[in-house]
PDB file as gemmi writes it, atoms N, CA and C in Angstrom:
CRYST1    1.000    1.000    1.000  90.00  90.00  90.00 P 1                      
ATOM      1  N   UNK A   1      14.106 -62.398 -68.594  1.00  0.00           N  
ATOM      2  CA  UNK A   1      13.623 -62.979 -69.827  1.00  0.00           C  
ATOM      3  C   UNK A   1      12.960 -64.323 -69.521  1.00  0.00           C  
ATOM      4  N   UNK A   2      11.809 -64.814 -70.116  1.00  0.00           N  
ATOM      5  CA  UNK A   2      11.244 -65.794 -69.610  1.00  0.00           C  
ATOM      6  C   UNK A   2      12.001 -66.909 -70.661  1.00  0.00           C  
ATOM      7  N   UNK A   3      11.937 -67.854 -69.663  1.00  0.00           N  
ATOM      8  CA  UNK A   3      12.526 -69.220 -70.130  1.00  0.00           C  
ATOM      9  C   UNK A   3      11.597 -70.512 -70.795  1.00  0.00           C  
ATOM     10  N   UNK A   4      10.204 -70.298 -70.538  1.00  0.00           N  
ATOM     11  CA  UNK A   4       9.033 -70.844 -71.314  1.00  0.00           C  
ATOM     12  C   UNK A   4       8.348 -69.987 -72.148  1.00  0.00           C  
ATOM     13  N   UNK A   5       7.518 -70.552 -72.824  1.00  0.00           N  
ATOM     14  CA  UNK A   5       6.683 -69.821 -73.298  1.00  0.00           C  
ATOM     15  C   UNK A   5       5.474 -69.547 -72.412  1.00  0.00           C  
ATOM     16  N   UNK A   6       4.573 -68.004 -72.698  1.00  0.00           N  
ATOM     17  CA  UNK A   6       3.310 -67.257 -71.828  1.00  0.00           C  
ATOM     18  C   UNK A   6       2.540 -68.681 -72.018  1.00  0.00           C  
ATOM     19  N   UNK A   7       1.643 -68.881 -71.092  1.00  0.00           N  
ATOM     20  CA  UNK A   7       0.766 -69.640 -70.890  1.00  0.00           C  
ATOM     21  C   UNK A   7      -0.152 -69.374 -71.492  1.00  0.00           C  
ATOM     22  N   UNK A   8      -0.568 -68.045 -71.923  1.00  0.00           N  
ATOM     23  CA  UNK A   8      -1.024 -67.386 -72.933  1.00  0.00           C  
ATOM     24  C   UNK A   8      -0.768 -66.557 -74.108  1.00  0.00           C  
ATOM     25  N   UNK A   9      -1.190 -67.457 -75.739  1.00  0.00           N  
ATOM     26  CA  UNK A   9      -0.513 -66.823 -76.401  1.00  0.00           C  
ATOM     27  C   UNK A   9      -0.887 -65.247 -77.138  1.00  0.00           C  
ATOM     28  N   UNK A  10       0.114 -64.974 -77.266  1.00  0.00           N  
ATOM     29  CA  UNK A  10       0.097 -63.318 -77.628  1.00  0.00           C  
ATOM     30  C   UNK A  10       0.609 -63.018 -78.622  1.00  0.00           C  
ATOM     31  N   UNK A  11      -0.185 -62.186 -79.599  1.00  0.00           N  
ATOM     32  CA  UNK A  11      -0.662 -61.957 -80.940  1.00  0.00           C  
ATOM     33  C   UNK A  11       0.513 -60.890 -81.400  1.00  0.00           C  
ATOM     34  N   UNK A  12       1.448 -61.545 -81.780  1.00  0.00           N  
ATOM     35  CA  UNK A  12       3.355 -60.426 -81.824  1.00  0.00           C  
ATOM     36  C   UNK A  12       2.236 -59.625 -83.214  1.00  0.00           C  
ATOM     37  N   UNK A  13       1.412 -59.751 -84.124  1.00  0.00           N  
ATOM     38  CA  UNK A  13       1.445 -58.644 -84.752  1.00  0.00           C  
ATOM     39  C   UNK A  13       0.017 -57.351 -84.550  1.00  0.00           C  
ATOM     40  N   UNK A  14       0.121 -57.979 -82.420  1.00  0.00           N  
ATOM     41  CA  UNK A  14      -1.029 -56.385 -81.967  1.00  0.00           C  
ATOM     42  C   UNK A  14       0.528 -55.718 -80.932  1.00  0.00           C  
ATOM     43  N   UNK A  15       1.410 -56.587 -80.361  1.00  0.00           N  
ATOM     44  CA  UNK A  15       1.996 -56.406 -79.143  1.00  0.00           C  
ATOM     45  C   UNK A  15       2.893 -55.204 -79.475  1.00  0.00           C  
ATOM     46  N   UNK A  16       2.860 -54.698 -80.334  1.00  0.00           N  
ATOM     47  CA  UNK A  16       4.060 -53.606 -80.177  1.00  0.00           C  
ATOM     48  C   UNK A  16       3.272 -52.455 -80.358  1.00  0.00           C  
ATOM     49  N   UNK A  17       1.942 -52.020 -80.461  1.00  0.00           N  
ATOM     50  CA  UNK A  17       1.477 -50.941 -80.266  1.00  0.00           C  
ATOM     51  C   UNK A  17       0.027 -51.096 -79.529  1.00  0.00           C  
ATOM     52  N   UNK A  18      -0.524 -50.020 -78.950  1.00  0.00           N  
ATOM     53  CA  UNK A  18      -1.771 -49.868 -77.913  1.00  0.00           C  
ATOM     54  C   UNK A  18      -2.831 -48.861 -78.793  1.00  0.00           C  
ATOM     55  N   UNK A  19      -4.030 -48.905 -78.735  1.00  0.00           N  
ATOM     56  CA  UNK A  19      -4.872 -48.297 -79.609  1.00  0.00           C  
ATOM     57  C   UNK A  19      -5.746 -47.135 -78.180  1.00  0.00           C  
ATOM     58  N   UNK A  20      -5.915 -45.998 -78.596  1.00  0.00           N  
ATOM     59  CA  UNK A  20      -6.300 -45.540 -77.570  1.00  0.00           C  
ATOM     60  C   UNK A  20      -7.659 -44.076 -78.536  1.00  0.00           C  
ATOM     61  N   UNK A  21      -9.168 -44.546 -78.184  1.00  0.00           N  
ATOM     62  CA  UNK A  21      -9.926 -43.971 -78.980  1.00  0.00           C  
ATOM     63  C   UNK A  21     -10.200 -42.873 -78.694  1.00  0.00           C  
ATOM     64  N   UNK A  22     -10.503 -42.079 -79.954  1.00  0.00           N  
ATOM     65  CA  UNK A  22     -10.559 -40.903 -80.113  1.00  0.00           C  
ATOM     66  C   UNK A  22     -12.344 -40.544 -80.409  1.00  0.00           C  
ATOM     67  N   UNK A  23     -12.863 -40.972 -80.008  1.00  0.00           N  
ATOM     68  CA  UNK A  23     -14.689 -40.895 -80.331  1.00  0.00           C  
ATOM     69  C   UNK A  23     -15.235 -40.216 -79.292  1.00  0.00           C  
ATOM     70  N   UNK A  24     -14.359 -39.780 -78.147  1.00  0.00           N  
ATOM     71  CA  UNK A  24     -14.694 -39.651 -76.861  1.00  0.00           C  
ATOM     72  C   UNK A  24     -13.476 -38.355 -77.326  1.00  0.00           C  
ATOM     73  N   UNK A  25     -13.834 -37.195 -76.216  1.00  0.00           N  
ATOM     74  CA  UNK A  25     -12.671 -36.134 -76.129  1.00  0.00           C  
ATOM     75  C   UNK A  25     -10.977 -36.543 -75.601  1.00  0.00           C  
ATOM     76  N   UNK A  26     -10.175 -36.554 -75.890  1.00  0.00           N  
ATOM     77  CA  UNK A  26      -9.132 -37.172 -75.432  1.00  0.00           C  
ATOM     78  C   UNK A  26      -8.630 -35.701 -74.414  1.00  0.00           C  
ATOM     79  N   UNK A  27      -8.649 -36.680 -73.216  1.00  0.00           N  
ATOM     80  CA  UNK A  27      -8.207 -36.174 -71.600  1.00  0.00           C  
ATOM     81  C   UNK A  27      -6.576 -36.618 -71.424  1.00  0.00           C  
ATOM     82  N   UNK A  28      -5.770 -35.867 -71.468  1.00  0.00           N  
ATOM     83  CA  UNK A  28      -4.441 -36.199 -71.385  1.00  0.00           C  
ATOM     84  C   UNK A  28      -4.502 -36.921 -69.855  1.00  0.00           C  
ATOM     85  N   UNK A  29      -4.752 -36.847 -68.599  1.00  0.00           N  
ATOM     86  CA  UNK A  29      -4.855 -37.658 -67.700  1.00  0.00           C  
ATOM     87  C   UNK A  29      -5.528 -38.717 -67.893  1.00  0.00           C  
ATOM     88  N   UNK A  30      -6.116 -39.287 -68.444  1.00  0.00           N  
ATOM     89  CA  UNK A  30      -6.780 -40.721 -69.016  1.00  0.00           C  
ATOM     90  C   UNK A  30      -6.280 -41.234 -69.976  1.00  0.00           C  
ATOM     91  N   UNK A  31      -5.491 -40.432 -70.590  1.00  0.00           N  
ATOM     92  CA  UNK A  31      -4.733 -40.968 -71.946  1.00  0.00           C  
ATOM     93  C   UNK A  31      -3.394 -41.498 -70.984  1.00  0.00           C  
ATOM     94  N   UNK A  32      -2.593 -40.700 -70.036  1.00  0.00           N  
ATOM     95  CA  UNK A  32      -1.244 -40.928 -68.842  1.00  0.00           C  
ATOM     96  C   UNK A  32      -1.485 -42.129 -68.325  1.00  0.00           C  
ATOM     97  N   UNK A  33      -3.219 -42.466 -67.870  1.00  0.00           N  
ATOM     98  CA  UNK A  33      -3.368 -43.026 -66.451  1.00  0.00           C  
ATOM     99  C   UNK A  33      -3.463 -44.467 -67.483  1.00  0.00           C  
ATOM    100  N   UNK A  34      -4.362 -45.170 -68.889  1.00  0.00           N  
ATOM    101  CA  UNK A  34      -4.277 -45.805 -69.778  1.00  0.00           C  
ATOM    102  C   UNK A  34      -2.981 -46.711 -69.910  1.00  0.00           C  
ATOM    103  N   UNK A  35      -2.085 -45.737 -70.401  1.00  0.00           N  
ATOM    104  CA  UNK A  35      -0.761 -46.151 -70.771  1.00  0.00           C  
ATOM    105  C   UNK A  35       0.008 -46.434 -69.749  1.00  0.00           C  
ATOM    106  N   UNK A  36      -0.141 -45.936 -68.682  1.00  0.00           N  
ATOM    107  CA  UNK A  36       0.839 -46.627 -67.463  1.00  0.00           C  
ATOM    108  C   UNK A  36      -0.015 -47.803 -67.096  1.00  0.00           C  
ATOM    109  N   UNK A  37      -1.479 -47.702 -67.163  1.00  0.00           N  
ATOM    110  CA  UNK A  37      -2.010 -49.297 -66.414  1.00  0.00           C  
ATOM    111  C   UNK A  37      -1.977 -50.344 -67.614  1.00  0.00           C  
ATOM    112  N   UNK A  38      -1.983 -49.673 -68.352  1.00  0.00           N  
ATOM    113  CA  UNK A  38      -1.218 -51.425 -69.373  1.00  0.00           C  
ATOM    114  C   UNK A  38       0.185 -51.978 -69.368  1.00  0.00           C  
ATOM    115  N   UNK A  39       0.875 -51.427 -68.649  1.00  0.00           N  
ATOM    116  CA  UNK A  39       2.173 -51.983 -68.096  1.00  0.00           C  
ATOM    117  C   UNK A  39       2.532 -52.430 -66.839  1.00  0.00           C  
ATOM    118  N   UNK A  40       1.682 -52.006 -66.103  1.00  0.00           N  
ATOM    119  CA  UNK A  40       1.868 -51.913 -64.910  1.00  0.00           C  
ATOM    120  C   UNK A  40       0.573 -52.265 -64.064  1.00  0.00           C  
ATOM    121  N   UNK A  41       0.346 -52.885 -62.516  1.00  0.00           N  
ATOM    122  CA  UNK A  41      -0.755 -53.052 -62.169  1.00  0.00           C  
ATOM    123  C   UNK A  41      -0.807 -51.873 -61.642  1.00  0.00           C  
ATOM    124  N   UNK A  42      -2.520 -51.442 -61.584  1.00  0.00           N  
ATOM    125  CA  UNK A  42      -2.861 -50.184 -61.332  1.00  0.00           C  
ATOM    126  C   UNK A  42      -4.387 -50.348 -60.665  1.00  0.00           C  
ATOM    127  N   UNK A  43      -4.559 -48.913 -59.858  1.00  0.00           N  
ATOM    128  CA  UNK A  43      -5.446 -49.067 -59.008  1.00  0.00           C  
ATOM    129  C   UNK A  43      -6.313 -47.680 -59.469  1.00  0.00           C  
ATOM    130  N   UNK A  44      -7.222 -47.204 -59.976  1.00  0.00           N  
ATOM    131  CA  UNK A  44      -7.453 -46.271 -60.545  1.00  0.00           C  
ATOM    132  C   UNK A  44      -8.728 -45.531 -60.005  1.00  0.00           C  
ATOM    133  N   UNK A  45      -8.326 -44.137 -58.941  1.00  0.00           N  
ATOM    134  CA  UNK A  45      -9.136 -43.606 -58.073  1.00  0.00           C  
ATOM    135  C   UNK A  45      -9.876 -42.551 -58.208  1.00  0.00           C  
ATOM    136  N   UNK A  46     -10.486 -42.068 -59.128  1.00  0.00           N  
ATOM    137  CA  UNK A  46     -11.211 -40.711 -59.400  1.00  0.00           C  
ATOM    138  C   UNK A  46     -12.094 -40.438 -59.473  1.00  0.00           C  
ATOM    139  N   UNK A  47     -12.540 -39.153 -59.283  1.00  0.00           N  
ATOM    140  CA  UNK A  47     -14.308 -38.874 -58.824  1.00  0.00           C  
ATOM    141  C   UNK A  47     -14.829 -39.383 -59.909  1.00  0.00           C  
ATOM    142  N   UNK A  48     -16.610 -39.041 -59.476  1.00  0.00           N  
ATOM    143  CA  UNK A  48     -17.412 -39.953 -60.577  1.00  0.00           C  
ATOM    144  C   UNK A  48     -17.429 -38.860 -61.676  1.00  0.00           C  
ATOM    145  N   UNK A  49     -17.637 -39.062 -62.692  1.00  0.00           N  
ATOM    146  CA  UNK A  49     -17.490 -38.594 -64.333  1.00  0.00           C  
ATOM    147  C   UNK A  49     -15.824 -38.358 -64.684  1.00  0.00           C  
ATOM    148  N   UNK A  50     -15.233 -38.626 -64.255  1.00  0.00           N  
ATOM    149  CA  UNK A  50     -13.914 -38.666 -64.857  1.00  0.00           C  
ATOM    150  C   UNK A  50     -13.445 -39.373 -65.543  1.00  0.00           C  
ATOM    151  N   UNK A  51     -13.862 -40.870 -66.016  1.00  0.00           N  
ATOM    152  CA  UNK A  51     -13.600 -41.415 -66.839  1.00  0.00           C  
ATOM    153  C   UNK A  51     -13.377 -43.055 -66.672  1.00  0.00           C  
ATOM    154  N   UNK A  52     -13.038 -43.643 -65.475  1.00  0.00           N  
ATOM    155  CA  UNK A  52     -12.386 -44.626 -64.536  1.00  0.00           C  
ATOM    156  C   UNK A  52     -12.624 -45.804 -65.877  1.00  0.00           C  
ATOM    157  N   UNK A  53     -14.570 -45.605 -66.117  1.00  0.00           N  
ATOM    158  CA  UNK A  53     -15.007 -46.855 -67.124  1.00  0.00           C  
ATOM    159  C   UNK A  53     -14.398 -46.760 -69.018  1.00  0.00           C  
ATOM    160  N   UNK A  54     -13.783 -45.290 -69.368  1.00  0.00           N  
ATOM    161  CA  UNK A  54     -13.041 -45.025 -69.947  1.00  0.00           C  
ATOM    162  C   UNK A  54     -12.224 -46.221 -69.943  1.00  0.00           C  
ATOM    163  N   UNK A  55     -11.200 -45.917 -68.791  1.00  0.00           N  
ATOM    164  CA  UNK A  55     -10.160 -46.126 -68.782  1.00  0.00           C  
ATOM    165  C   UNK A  55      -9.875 -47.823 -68.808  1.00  0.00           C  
ATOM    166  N   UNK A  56     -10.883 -48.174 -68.063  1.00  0.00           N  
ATOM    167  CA  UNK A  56     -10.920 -49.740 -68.230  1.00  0.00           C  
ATOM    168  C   UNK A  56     -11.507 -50.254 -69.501  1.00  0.00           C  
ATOM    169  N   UNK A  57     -11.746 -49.780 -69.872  1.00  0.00           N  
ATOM    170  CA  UNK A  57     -12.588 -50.195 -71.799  1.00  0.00           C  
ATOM    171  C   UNK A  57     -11.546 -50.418 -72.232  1.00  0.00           C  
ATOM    172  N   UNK A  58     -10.287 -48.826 -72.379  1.00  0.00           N  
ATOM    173  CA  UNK A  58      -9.067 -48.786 -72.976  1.00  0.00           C  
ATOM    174  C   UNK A  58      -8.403 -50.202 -72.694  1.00  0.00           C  
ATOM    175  N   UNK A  59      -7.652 -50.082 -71.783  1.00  0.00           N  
ATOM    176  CA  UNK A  59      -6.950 -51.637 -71.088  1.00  0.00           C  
ATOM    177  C   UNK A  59      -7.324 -52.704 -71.359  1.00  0.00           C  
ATOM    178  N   UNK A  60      -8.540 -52.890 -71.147  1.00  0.00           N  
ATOM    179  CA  UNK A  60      -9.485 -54.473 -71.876  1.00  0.00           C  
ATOM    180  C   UNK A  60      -9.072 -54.320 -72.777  1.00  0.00           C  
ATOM    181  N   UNK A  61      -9.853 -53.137 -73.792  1.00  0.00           N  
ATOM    182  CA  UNK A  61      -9.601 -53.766 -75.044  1.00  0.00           C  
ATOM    183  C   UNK A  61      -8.484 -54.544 -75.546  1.00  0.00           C  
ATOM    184  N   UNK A  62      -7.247 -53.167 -75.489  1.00  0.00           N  
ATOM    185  CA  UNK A  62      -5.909 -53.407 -75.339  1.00  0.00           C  
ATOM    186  C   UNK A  62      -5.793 -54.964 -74.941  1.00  0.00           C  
ATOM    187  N   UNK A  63      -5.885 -55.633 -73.618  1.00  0.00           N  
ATOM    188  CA  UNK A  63      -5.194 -56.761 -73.656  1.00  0.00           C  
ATOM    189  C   UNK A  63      -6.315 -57.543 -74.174  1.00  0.00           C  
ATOM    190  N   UNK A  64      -7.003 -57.294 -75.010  1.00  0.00           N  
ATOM    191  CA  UNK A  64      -8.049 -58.165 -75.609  1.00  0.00           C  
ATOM    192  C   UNK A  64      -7.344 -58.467 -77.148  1.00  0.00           C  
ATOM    193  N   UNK A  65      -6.802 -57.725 -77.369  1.00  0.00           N  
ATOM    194  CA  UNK A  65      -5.996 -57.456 -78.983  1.00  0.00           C  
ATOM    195  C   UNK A  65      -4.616 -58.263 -78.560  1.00  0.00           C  
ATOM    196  N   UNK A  66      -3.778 -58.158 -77.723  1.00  0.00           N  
ATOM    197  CA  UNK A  66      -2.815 -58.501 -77.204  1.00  0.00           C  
ATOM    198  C   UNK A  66      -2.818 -59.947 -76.841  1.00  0.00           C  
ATOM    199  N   UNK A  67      -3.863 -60.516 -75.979  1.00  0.00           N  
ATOM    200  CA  UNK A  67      -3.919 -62.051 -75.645  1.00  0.00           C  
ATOM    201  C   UNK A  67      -5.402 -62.486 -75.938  1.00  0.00           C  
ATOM    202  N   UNK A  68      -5.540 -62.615 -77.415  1.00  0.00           N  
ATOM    203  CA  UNK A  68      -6.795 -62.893 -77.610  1.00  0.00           C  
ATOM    204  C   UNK A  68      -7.834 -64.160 -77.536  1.00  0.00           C  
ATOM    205  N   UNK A  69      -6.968 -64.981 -76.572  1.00  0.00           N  
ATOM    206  CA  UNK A  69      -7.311 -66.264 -75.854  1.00  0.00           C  
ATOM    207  C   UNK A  69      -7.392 -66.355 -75.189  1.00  0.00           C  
ATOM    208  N   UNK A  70      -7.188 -65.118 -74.338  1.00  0.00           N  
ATOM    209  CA  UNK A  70      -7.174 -64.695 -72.756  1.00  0.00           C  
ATOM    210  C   UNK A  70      -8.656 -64.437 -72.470  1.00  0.00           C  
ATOM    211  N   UNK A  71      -8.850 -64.200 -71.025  1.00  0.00           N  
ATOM    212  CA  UNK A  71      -9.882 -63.777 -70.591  1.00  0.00           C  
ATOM    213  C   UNK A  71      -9.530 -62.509 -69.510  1.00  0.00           C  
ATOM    214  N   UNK A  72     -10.637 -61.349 -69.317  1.00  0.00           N  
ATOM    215  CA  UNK A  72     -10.479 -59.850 -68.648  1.00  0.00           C  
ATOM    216  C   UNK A  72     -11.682 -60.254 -68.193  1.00  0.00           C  
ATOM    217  N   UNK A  73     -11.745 -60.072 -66.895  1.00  0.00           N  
ATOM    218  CA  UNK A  73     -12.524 -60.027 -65.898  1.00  0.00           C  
ATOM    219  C   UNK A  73     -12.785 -58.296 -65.635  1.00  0.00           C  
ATOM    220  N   UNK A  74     -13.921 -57.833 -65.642  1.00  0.00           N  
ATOM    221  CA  UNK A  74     -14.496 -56.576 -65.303  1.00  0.00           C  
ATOM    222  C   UNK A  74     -15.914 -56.895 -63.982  1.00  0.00           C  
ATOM    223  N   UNK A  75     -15.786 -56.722 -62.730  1.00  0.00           N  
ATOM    224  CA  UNK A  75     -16.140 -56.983 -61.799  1.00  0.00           C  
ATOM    225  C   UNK A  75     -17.615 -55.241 -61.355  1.00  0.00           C  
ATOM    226  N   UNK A  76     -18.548 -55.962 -60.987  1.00  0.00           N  
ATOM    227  CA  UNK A  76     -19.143 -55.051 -60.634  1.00  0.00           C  
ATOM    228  C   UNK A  76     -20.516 -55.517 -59.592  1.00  0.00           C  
ATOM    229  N   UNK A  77     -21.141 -54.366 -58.375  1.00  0.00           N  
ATOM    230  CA  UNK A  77     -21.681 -55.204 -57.409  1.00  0.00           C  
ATOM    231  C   UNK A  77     -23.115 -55.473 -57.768  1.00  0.00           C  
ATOM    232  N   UNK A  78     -23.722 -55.083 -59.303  1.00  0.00           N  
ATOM    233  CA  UNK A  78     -24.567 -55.430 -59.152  1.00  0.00           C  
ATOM    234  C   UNK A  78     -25.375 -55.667 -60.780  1.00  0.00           C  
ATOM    235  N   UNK A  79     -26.151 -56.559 -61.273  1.00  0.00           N  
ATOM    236  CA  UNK A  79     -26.342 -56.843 -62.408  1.00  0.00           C  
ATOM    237  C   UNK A  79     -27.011 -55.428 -63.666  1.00  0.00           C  
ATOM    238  N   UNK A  80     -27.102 -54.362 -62.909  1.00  0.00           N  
ATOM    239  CA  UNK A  80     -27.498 -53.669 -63.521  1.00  0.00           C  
ATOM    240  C   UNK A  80     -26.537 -52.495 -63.812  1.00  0.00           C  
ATOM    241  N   UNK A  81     -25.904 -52.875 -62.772  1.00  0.00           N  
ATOM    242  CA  UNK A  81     -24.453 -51.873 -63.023  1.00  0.00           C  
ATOM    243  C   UNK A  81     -23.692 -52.560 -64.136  1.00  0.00           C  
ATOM    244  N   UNK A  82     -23.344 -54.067 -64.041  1.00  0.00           N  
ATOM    245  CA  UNK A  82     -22.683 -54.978 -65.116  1.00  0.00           C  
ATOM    246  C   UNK A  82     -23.294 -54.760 -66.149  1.00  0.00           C  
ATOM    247  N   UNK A  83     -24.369 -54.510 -66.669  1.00  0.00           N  
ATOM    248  CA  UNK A  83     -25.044 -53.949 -67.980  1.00  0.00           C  
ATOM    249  C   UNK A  83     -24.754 -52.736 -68.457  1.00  0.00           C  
ATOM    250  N   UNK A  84     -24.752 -51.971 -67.816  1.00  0.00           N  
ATOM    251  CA  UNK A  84     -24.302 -50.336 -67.775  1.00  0.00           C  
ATOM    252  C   UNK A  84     -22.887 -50.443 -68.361  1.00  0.00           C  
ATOM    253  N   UNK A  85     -21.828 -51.094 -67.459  1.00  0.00           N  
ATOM    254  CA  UNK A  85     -20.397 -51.076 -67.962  1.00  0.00           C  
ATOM    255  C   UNK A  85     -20.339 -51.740 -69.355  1.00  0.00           C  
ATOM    256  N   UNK A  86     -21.121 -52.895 -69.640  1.00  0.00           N  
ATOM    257  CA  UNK A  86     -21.002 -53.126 -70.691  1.00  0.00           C  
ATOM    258  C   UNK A  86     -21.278 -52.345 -71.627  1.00  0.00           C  
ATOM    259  N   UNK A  87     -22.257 -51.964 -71.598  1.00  0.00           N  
ATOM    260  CA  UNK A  87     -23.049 -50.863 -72.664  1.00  0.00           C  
ATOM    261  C   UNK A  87     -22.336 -49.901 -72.808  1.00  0.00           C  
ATOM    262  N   UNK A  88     -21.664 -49.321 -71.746  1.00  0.00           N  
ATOM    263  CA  UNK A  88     -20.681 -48.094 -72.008  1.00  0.00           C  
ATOM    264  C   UNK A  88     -19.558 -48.544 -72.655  1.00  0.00           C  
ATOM    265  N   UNK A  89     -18.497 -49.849 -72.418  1.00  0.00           N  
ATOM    266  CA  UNK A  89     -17.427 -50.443 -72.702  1.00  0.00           C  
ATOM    267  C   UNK A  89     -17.670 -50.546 -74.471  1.00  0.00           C  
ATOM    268  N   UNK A  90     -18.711 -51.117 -74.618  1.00  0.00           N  
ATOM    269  CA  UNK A  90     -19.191 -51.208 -76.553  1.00  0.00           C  
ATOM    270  C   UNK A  90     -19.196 -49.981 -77.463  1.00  0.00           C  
ATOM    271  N   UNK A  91     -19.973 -48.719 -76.169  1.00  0.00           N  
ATOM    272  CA  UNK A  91     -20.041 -47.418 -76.561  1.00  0.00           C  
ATOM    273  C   UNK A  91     -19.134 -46.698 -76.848  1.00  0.00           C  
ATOM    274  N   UNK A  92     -17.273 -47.187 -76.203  1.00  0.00           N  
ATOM    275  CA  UNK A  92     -15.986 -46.867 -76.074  1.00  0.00           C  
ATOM    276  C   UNK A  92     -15.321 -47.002 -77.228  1.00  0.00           C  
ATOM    277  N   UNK A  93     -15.315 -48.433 -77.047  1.00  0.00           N  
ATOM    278  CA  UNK A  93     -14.357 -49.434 -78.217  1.00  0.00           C  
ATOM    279  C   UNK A  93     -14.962 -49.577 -79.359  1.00  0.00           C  
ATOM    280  N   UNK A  94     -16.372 -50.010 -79.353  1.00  0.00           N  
ATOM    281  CA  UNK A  94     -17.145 -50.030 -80.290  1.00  0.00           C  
ATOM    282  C   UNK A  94     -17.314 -52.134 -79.807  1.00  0.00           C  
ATOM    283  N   UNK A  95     -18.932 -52.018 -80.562  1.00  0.00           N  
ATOM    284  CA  UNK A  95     -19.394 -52.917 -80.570  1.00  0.00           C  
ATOM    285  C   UNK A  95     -18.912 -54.166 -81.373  1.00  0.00           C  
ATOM    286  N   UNK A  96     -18.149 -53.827 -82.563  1.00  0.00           N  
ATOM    287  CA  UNK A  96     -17.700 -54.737 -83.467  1.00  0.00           C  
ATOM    288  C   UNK A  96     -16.455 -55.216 -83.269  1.00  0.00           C  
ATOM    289  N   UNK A  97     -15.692 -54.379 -82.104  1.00  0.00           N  
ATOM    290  CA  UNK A  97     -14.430 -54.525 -81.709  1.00  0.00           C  
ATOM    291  C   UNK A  97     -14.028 -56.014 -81.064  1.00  0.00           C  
ATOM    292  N   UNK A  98     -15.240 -56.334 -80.022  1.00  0.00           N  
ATOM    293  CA  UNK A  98     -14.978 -57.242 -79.217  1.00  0.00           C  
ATOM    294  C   UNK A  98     -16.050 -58.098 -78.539  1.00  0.00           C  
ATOM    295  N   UNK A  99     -16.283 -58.351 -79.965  1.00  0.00           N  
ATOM    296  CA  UNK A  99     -18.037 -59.157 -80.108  1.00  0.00           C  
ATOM    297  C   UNK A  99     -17.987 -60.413 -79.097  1.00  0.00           C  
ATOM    298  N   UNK A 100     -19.388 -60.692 -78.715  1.00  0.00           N  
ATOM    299  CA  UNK A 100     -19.009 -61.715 -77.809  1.00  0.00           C  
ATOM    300  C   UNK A 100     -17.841 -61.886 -76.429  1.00  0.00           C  
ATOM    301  N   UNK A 101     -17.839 -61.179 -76.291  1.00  0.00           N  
ATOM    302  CA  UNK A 101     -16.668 -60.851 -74.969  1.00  0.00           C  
ATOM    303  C   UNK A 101     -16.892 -60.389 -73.441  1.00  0.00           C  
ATOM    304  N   UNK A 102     -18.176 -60.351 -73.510  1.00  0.00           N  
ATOM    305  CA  UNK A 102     -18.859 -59.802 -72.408  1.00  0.00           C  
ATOM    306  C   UNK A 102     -19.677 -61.014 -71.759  1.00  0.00           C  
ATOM    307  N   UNK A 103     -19.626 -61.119 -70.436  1.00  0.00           N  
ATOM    308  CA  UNK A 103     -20.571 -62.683 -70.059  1.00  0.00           C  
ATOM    309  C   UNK A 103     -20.681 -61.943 -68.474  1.00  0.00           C  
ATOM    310  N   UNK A 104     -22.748 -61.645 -68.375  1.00  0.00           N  
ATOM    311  CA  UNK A 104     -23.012 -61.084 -67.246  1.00  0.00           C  
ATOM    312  C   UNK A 104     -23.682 -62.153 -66.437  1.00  0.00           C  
ATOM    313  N   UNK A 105     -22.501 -62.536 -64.938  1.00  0.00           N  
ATOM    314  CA  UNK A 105     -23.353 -63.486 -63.531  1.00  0.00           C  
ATOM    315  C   UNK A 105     -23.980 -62.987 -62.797  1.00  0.00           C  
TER     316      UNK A 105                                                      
END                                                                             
């Protein structure tokens, strides 16, 4: 049990449930792989079209609702790929979800 308070504060009326979208076909292995990497650190390895940028939309969002003073780093090698993830990540969650939240170096 922590003896301070999070260094970051967290929003007790998102923290007791996870939102996981349905606009997209729901893949019970992306829905498994989701819910265990928001608890847990996770390393997430699967061929290409399986979902991976799915799955990281999910999680962002998630701790975007959860520590909404926080910052999620989404890493990628190249500025046109970082556009792409974004564009797909808005296409996920939706655009109105998590306005302003995206910042491409």
């Amino acid at each position: 049990m922590l003896t301070e308070s999070p260094a970051i504060a967290v929003d007790p009326n998102t923290m007791e449930t996870w939102i996981y979208p349905t606009n997209y076909e729901v893949r019970k292995y992306q829905r498994v792989i989701c819910e265990y990497a928001l608890l847990r650190n996770t390393l997430v390895c699967l061929p290409t079209g399986l979902g991976k940028t799915f799955i990281a939309a999910v999680v962002m969002y998630n701790y975007y609702r959860w520590f909404p003073d926080g910052k999620v780093v989404f890493m990628a090698p190249t500025k046109p790929l970082v556009n792409q993830q974004v564009e797909a990540c808005h296409n996920i969650v939706g655009t109105t979800m998590m306005p302003g939240t995206f910042v491409c170096v």
